[in-house]
C-alpha positions in Angstrom: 0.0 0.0 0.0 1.6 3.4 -0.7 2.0 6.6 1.4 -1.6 8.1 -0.2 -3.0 4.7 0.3 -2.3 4.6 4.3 -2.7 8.6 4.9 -6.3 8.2 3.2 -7.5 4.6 4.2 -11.1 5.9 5.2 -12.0 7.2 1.8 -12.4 5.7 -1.6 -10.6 6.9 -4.4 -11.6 10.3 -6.6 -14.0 9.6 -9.1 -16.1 11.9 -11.3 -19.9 10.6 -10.4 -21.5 10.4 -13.8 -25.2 9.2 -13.1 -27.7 12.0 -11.3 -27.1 10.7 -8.1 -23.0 10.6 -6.9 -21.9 7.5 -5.3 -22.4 7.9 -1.4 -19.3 5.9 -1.1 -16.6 6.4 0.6 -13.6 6.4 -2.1 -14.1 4.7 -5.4 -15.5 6.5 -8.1 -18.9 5.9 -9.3 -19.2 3.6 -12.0 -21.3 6.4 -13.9 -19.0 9.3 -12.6 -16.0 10.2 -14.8 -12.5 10.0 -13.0 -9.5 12.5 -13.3 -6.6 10.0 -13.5 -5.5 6.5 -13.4 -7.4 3.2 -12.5 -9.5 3.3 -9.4 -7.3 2.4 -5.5 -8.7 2.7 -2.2 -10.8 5.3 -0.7 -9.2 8.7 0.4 -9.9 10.0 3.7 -12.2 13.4 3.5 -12.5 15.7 6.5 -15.9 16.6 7.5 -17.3 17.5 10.4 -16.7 15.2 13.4 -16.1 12.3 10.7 -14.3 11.1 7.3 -16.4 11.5 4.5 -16.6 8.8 1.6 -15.0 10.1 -1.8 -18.1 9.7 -3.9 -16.5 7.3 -7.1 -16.7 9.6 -10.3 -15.9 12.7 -8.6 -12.8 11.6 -6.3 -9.1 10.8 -8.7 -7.7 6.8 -7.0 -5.9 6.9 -4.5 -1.9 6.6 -5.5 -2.8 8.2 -9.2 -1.1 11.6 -10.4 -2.9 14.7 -9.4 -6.1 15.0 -10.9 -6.2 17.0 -14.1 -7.2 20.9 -13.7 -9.6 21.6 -16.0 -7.9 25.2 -18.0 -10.3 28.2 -16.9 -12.3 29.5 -19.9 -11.2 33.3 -20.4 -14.3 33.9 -22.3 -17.9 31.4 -21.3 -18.3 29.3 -23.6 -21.2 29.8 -26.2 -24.7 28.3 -24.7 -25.5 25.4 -26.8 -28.6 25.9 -29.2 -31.6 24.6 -27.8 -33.1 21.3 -29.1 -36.3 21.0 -30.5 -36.4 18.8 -27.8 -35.9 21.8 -25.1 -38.4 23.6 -23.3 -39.0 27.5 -24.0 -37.8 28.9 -20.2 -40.5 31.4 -21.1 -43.0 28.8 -21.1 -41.7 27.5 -17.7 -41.8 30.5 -15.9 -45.5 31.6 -16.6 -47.6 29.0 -17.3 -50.4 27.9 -15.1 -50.9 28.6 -11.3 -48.5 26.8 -9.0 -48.9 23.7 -6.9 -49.8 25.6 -4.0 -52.1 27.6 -5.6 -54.2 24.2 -6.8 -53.9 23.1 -3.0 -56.1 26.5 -1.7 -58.3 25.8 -5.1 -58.8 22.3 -3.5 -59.6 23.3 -0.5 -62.1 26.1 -1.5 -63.9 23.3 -3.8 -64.3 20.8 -1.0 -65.6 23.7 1.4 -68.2 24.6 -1.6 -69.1 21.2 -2.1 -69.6 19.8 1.3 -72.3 19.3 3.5 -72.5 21.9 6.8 -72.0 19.3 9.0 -68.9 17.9 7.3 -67.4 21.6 7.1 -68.2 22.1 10.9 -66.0 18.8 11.1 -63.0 20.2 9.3 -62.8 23.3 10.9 -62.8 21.8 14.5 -60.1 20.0 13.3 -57.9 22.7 11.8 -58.3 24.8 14.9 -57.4 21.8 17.4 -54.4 21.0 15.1 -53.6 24.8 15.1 -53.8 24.8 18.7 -51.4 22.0 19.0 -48.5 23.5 16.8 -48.9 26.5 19.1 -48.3 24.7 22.0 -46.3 21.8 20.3 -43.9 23.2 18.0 -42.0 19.9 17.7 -43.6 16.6 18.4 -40.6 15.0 19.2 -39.4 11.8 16.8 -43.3 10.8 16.4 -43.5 10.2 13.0 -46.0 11.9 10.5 -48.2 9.0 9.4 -50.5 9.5 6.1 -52.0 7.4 4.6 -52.2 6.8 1.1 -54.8 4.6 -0.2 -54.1 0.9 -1.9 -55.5 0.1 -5.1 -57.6 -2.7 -3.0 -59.1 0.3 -0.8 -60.4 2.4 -4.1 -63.9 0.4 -4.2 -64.3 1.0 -0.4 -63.4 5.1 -0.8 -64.4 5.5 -4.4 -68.0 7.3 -2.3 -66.3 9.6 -0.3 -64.2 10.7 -2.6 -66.6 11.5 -5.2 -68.5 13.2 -2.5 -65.5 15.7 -2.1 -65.4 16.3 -5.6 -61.6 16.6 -5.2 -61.6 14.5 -9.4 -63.0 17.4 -11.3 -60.4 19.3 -10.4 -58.0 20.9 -13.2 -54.2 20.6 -12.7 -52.2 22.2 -15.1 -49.1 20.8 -16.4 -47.5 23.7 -15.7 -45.0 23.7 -11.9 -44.7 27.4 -11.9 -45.3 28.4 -8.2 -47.2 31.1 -7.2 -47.3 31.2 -3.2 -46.0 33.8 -0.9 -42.8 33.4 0.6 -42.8 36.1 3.0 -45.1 33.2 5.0 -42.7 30.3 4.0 -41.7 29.7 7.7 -45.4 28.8 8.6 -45.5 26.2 6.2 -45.5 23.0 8.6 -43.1 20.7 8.9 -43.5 17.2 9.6 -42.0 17.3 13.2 -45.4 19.6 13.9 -47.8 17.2 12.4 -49.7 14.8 14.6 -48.3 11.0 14.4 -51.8 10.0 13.3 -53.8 11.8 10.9 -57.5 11.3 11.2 -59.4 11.6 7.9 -62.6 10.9 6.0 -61.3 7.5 5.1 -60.9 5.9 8.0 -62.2 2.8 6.2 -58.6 2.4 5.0 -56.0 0.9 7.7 -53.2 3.0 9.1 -50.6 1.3 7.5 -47.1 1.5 5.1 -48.4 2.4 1.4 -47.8 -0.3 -0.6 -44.2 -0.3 -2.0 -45.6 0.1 -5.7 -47.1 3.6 -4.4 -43.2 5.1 -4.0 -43.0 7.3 -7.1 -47.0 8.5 -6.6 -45.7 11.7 -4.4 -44.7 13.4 -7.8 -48.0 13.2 -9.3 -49.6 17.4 -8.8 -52.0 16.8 -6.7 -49.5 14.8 -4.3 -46.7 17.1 -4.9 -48.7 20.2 -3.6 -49.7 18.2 0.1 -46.1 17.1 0.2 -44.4 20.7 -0.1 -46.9 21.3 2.3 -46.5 18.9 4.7 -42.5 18.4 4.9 -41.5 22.2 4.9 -41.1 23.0 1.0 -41.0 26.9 -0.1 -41.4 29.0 -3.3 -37.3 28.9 -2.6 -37.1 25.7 -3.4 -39.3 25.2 -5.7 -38.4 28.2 -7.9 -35.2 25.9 -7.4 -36.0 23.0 -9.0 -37.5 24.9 -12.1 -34.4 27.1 -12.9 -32.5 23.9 -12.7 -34.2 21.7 -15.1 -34.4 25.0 -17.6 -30.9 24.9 -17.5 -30.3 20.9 -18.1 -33.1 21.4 -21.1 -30.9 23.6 -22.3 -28.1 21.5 -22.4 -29.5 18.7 -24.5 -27.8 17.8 -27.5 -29.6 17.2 -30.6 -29.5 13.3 -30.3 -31.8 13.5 -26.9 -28.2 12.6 -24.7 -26.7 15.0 -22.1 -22.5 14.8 -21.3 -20.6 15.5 -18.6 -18.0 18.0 -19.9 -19.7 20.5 -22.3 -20.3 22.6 -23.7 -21.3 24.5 -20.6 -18.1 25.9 -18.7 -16.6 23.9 -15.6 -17.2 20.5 -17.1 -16.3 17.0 -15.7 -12.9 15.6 -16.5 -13.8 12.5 -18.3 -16.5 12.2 -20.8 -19.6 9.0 -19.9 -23.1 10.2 -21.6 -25.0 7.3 -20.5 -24.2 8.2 -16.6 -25.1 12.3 -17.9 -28.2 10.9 -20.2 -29.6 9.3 -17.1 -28.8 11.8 -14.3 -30.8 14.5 -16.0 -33.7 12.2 -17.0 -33.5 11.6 -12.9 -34.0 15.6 -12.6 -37.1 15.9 -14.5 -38.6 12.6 -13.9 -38.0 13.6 -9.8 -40.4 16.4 -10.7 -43.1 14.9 -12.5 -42.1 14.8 -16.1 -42.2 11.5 -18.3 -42.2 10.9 -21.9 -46.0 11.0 -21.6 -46.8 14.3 -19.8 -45.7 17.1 -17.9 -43.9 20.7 -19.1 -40.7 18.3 -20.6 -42.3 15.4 -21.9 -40.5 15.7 -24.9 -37.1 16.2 -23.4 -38.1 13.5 -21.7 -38.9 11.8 -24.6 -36.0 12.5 -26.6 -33.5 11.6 -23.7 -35.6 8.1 -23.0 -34.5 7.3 -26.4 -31.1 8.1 -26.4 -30.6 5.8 -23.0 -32.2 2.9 -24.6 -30.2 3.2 -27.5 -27.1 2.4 -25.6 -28.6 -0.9 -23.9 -27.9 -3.9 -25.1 -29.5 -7.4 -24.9 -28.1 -8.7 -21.8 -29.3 -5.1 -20.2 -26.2 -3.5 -20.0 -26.0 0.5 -20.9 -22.1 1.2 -20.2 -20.1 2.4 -23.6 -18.0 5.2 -22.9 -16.1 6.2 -19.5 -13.1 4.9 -17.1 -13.8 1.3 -16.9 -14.5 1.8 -12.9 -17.7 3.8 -14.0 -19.1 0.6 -15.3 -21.4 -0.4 -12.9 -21.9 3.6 -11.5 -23.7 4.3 -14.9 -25.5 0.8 -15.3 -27.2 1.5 -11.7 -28.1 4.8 -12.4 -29.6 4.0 -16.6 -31.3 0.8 -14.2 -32.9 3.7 -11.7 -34.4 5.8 -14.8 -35.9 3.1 -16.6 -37.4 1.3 -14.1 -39.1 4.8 -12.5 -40.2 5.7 -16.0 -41.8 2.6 -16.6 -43.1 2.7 -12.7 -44.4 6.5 -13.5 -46.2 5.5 -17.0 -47.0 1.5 -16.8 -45.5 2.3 -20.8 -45.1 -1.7 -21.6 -42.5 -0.8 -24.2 -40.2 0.2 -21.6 -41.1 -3.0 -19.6 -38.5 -5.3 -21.3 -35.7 -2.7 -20.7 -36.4 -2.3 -17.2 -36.4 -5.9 -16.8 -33.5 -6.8 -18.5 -31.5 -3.9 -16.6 -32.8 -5.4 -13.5 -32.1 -8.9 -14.5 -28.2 -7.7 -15.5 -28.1 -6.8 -11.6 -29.2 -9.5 -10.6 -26.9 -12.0 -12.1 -23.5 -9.6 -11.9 -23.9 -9.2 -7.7 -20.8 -10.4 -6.1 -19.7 -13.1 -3.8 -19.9 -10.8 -1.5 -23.5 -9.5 -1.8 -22.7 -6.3 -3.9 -21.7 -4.8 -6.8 -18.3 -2.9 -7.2 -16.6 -1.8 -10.6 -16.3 -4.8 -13.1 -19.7 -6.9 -13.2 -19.6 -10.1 -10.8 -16.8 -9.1 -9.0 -15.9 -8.1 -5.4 -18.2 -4.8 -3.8 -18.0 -1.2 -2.0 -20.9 0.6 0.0 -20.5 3.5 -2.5 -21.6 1.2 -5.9 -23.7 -1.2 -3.8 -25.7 1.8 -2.9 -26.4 2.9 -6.2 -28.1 -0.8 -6.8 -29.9 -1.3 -4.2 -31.8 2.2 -5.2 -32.3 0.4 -8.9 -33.6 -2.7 -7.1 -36.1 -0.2 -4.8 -37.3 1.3 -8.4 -37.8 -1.7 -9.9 -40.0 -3.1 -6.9 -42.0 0.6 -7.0 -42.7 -0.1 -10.9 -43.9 -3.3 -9.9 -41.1 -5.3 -11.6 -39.9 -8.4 -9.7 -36.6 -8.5 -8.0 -35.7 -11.7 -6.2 -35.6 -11.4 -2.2 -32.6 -13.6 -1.8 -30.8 -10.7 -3.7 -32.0 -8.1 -1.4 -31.2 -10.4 1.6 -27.4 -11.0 0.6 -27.1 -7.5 0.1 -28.0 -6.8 4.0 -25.1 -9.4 4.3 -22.5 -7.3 2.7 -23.4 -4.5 4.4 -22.9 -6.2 7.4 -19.2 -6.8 6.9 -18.5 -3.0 6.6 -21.1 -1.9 9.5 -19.7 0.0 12.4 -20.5 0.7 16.0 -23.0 -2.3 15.6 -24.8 -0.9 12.4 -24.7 3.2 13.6 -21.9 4.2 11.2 -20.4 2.2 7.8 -17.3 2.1 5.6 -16.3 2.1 2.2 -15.0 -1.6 2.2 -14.6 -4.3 5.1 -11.8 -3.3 7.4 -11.7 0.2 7.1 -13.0 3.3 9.2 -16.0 5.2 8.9 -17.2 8.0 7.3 -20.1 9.9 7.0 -20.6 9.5 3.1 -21.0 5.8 3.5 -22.7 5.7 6.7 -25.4 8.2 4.7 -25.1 6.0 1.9 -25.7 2.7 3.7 -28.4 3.6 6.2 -30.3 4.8 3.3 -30.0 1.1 2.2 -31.5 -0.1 5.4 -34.3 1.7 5.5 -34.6 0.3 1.7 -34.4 -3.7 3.3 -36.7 -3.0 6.0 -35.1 -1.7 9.2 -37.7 -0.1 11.6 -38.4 3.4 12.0 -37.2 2.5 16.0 -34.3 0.5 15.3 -31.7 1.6 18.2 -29.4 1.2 15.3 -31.2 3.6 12.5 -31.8 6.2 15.5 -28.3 6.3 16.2 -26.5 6.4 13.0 -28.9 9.7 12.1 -28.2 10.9 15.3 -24.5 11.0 14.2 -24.9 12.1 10.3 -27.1 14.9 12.0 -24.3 16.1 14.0 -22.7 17.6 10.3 -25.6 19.2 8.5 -25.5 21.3 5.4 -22.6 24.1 5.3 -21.9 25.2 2.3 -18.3 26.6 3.1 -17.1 22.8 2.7 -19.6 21.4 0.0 -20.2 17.9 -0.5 -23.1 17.5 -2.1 -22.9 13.6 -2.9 -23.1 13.3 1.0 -26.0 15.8 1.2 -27.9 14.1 -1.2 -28.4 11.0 0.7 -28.3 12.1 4.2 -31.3 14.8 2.8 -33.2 11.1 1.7 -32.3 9.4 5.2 -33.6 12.3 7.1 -36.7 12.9 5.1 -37.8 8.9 5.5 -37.1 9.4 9.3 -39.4 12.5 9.4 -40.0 14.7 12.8 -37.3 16.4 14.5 -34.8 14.9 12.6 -36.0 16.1 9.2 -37.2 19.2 10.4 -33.7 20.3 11.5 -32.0 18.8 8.3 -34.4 20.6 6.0 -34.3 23.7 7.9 -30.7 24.3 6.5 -31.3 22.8 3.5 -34.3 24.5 2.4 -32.1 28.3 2.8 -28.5 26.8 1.8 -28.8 24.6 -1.3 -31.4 27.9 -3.4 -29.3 30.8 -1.8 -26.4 29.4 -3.6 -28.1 28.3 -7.6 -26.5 30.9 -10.3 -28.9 33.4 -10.1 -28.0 35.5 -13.3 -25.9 34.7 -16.8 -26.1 31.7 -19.4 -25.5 29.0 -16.4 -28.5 31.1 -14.2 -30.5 27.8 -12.7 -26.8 25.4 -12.4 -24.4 25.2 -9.4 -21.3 26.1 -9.4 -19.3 22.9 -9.2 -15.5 24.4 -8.2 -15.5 24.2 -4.1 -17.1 21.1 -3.7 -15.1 18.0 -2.7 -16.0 16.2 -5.8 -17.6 18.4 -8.1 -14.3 19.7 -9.1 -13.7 16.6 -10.9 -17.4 15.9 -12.1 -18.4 19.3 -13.3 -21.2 21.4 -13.3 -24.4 18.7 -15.1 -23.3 16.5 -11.9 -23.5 19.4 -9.2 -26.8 20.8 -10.6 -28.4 17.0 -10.8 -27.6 16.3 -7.1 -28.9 19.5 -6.2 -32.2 19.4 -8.2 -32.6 15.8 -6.3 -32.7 17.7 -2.7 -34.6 19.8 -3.9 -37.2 17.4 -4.9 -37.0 15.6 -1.8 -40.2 16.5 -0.6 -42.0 14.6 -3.0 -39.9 12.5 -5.3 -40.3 9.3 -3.3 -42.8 8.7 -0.5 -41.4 8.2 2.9 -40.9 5.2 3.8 -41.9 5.3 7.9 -44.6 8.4 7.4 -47.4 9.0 4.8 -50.1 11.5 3.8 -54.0 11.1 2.5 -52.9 10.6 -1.4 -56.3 10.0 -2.7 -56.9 7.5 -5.4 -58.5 9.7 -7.8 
């Protein structure tokens, strides 16, 4: 082992994250993420607060390789690339239709106009004993927020009530645009004021976990606007997420793909489209959008196609990149397939999604995960990126075999810390936040309780470094945002409270990259560029509604 090898055993090596979501791991670069230099080595030790963070693999250079290359510094910004017929008009974006908020209070004002006196006496009782409560009880402790969203076995049963409320005739545009005040943002409620059980017209349905296939339902309009609602969302962030996927539309090339290093400035170091194709599709499809509806449909559309051009029979999308980005890209093309066919039930994207699904399935390791060459040993940082395929495949409704899922939990054992609180990179090294983020988020995933002594004390500890943006690492953000917002109460309430100010206040706000981030300070944007900075920054943005939480849920009519 060399000098770089022993003075950064904690984290995996530099790698430049290709797919939309960076490698949580700690070291190796993500099979979808480009890397600066060399063939991957061990993880590098990052310094974070109060614990080593996990190099996220395409952003992060191996350990024991050259320095990684410097990217020369445009003297003049590069010309913005023409817009495909594919892109949206940002004119369009900005002022179409009244915002998701906006359809909430039109909601609300139909079921009051609709409703019988008695049942309107009903809801304002409630609303002023639930007011009363976040007076007194501004934080309900770690209860978590359970909602209830109902089964396709319960629609008979509440098909009366709902048609009662009326809440179907509503008219949602396609439009995201919002339109609230955010003067009031800070009386939005968070889910650590929200009573652990909601009572509601459909008490006819059982208060219990949404079926797993129900996942992706949170980005549907109706959904998204209780969700914002619920979990502390603002016009901020928001406003956010619709500057960001203006700029990505406008970075589409004419054959539907994205790439990592152009022709915007501050690019990635190595070049993987696949890994770029699928983290932008994972931008817009986090919002809402397929290739079937919503503001992008056909950016959607044309990116779809580019991403299934590139798979081949036995599933696998990887053609371009450092050969450690293999299995980074093939989780993260596996992830947009499989929730595009979940969003749309479009059968001509079943047999992709299966085969994709089917290519994890047979290349897992030994060991129980998945590393950089198919079949072949595994890290917490790759393994992560699979077992969030696997979860979109089950959401979609695709079948993915539980003694895979079960030998996974037996890999992360063999890296587990402090009896399952904190994880590593690979067996037999220390700790670090990035991969403790990382793998707790895969817990959850394979079924740890909400309770687990285990669960509660590992967040305790990633919660101990929140959001600063004067040391940026957004790949650990990203899934410590995901692990928090599944927990719910306190714990999410403090993450997103940082969150919700930090990751807007600093979004270009002006020029040709107005709606990106910039990618220079942050420990592995540097080396990814500026498409992977703005993806991982669009997905905590979107965390309010892009999946449902796992331990808490909302009243999510069937309509």
């Amino acid at each position: 082992m060399s000098e770089s090898e022993r003075n950064h055993a904690d984290m995996p090596s530099r790698q430049v994250p290709p797919s939309p979501i960076p490698p949580q791991s700690a070291g190796q670069v993500p099979n979808s993420v480009p890397v600066a230099h060399g063939q991957p080595g061990p993880p590098q030790a990052v310094p974070s607060a109060n614990s080593a963070v996990a190099a996220p693999p395409a952003a992060v250079p191996p350990a024991g390789s050259p320095p990684p290359a410097t990217r020369p510094q445009p003297t003049a910004e590069p010309p913005e690339s023409a817009p495909s017929s594919a892109t949206a008009d940002p004119s369009e974006v900005t002022d179409e239709g009244p915002g998701l908020f906006a359809v909430a209070r039109e909601m609300a004002g139909r079921v009051f106009s609709n409703s019988p006196a008695w049942l309107v006496s009903l809801i304002v009782h409630m609303v002023v004993i639930l007011l009363m409560a976040l007076l007194t009880l501004p934080i309900a402790g770690n209860q978590p927020l359970v909602m209830q969203l109902l089964s396709d076995s319960d629609s008979d049963s509440n098909l009366e009530s709902l048609q009662d409320l009326q809440l179907e005739s509503l008219d949602v545009p396609d439009s995201e645009t919002v339109s609230y005040d955010t003067a009031n943002s800070d009386n939005i409620p968070a889910a650590a004021a929200i009573p652990k059980t909601v009572q509601s017209v459909f008490e006819s349905s059982p208060l219990n976990a949404p079926s797993i296939r129900n996942g992706l339902r949170g980005r549907e309009a109706r959904s998204k606007a209780v969700l914002l609602l619920a979990y502390g969302g603002t016009d901020m962030t928001e406003t956010a997420v619709k500057e960001a996927l203006i700029w990505l539309a406008r970075q589409q090339k004419k054959d539907g793909s994205w790439s990592l290093t152009g022709p915007y400035p501050d690019g990635g170091v190595e070049e993987n489209r696949a890994a770029a194709t699928a983290m932008a599709l994972l931008a817009f499809q986090g919002a809402g959008n397929t290739h079937l509806q919503g503001l992008y449909k056909t950016v959607v559309e044309n990116g779809m196609q580019a991403l299934l051009r590139l798979q081949d029979s036995e599933g696998n999308f990887f053609r371009e990149g450092p050969t450690h980005h293999r299995l980074y890209t093939q989780a993260q093309a596996t992830i947009a397939v499989c929730e595009l066919f979940g969003m749309t039930r479009d059968e001509e994207l079943r047999i992709p999604a299966e085969r994709a699904i089917e290519y994890a399935v047979k290349n897992q390791s030994p060991e129980g995960g998945w590393r950089y060459e198919p079949g072949r040993d595994s890290d917490t940082s790759v393994t992560g990126w699979f077992v969030i395929a696997l979860q979109s495949a089950r959401m979609a409704g695709l079948q993915v075999p539980q003694k895979t899922l079960d030998r996974v939990n037996g890999f992360l054992n063999t890296v587990q810390k402090d009896g399952g609180a904190q994880y590593s990179y690979v067996p037999n090294r220390g700790a670090s936040n990035v991969m403790s983020a990382e793998a707790l988020l895969c817990r959850q995933y394979l079924g740890w309780d909400h309770d687990d002594p285990r669960l509660r004390k590992g967040v305790k500890l990633l919660l101990r470094s929140p959001i600063n943006w004067d040391v940026p690492n957004t790949y650990y953000w990203y899934y410590a945002a995901q692990v928090a917002h599944h927990m719910g109460g306190q714990d999410w309430a403090d993450w997103n409270s940082v969150m919700r100010e930090v990751i807007p206040a600093n979004q270009v706000a002006s020029g040709r990259n107005k709606g990106s981030w910039n990618p220079g300070s942050d420990r592995w944007g540097q080396s990814a560029g500026r498409l992977y900075m703005t993806c991982l920054c669009t997905y905590m943005l979107e965390v309010y509604y892009r999946h449902l939480p796992i331990y808490q849920h909302i009243e999510v009519p069937e309509l």
